[in-house]
C-alpha positions in Angstrom: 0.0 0.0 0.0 2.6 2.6 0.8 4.3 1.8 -2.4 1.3 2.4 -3.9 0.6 5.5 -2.4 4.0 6.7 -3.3 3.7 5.7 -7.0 0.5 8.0 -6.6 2.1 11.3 -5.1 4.6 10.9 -7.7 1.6 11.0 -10.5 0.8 14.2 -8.9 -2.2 12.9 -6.5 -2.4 14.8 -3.3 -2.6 12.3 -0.8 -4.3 13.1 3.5 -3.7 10.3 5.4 -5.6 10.4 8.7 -4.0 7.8 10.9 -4.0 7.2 14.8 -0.6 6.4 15.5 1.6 4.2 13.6 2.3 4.9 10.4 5.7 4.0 8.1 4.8 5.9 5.3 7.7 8.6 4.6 5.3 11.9 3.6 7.2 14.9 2.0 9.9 13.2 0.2 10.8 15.5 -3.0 10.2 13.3 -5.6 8.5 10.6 -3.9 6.1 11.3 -1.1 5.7 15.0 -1.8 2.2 15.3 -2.1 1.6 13.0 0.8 0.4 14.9 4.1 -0.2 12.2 7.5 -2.3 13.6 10.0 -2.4 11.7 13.2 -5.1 12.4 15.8 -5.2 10.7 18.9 -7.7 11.8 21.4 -10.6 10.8 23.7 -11.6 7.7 21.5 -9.3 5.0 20.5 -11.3 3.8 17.6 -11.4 5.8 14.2 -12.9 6.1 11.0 -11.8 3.4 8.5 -12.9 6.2 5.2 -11.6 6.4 1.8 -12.5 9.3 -0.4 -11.8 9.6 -3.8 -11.8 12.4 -5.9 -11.4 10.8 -9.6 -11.3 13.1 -12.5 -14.3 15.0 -11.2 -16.4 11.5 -9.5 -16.5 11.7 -5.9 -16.0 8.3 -4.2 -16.5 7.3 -0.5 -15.5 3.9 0.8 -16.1 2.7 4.4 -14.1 -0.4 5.8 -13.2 -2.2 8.5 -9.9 -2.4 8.6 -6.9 -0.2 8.7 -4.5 -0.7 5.7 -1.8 -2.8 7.5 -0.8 -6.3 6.4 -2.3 -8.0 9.3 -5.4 -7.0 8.0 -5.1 -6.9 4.3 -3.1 -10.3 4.0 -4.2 -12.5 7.1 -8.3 -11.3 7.8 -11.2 -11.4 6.3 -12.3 -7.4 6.1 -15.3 -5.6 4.9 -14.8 -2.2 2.6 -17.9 -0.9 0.3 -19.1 2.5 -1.3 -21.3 4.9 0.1 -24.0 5.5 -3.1 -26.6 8.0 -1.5 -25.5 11.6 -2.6 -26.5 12.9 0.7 -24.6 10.4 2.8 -21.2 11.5 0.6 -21.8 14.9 0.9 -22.2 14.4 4.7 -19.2 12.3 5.3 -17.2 14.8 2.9 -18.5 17.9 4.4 -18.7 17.2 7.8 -16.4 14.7 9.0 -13.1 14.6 6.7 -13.6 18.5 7.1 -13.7 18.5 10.9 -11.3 16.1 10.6 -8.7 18.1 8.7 -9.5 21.2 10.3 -8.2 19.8 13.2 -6.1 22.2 15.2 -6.2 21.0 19.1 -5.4 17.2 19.1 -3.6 17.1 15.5 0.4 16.4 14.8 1.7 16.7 11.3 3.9 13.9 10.0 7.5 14.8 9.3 9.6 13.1 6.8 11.7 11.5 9.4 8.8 10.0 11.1 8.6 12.9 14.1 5.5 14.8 14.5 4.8 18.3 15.2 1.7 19.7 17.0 -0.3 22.0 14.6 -0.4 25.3 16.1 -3.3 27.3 15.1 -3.0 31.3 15.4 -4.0 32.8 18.8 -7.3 34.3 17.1 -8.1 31.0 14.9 -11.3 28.9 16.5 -10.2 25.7 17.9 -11.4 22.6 16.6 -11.0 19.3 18.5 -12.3 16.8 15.7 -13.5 14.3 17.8 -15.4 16.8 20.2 -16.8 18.8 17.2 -18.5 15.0 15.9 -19.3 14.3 19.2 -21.6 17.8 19.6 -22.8 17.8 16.4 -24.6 13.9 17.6 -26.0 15.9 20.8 
């Protein structure tokens, strides 16, 4: 998969990768990984969204699975992935979640090329947005 996903960048895709914690991906490598950006959040709730969005020469495409895209899962388990039809339900997981998601600015670390990660730091007068209490209101 990461081979993949560098073959990709190198096309000129821009990759977001949301992940929890581990990831070996190598973002921001000129000339390999350059258009790949990891985002990990960690916070409140150990489980995450398993979403793949798609943006194909115009056709948006959402996929929800249950597994994360490491070899235990992809090679040795039986896992579930399938694509969200309903217009609304894209819109919604586009608009509301990846957003809040990516917008993240309390509980977000950026991916460095040598596998460190910095803490986003939003300006003093930005609005903060902790992604996982944001979903967690909007259910309330």
């Amino acid at each position: 998969m990461i081979e993949l996903l560098y073959t990709a960048s190198q096309a000129g895709v821009k990759v977001d990768l949301l992940v929890r914690g581990v990831c070996c991906l190598q973002p921001g490598i000129k000339g390999v990984s350059d258009g790949i950006r990891v985002i990990s959040i960690v916070g409140r709730y150990l489980e995450h969204s398993r979403m793949f969005y798609f943006l194909n020469d115009g056709a948006e495409e959402i996929y929800l699975g249950s597994a994360d895209l490491m070899p235990r899962n992809l090679n040795h388990r039986v896992e579930l992935m399938f694509p969200v039809e309903e217009k609304n339900h894209i819109r919604y997981l586009r608009d509301e979640v990846l957003e809040t998601y990516l917008h993240d600015n309390t509980r977000a670390r950026i991916m460095q090329p040598n596998g460190t990660y910095l803490r986003i730091k939003p300006p003093s007068d930005a609005k903060k947005v902790d992604s996982q209490d944001s979903l967690m209101n909007m259910r309330k």
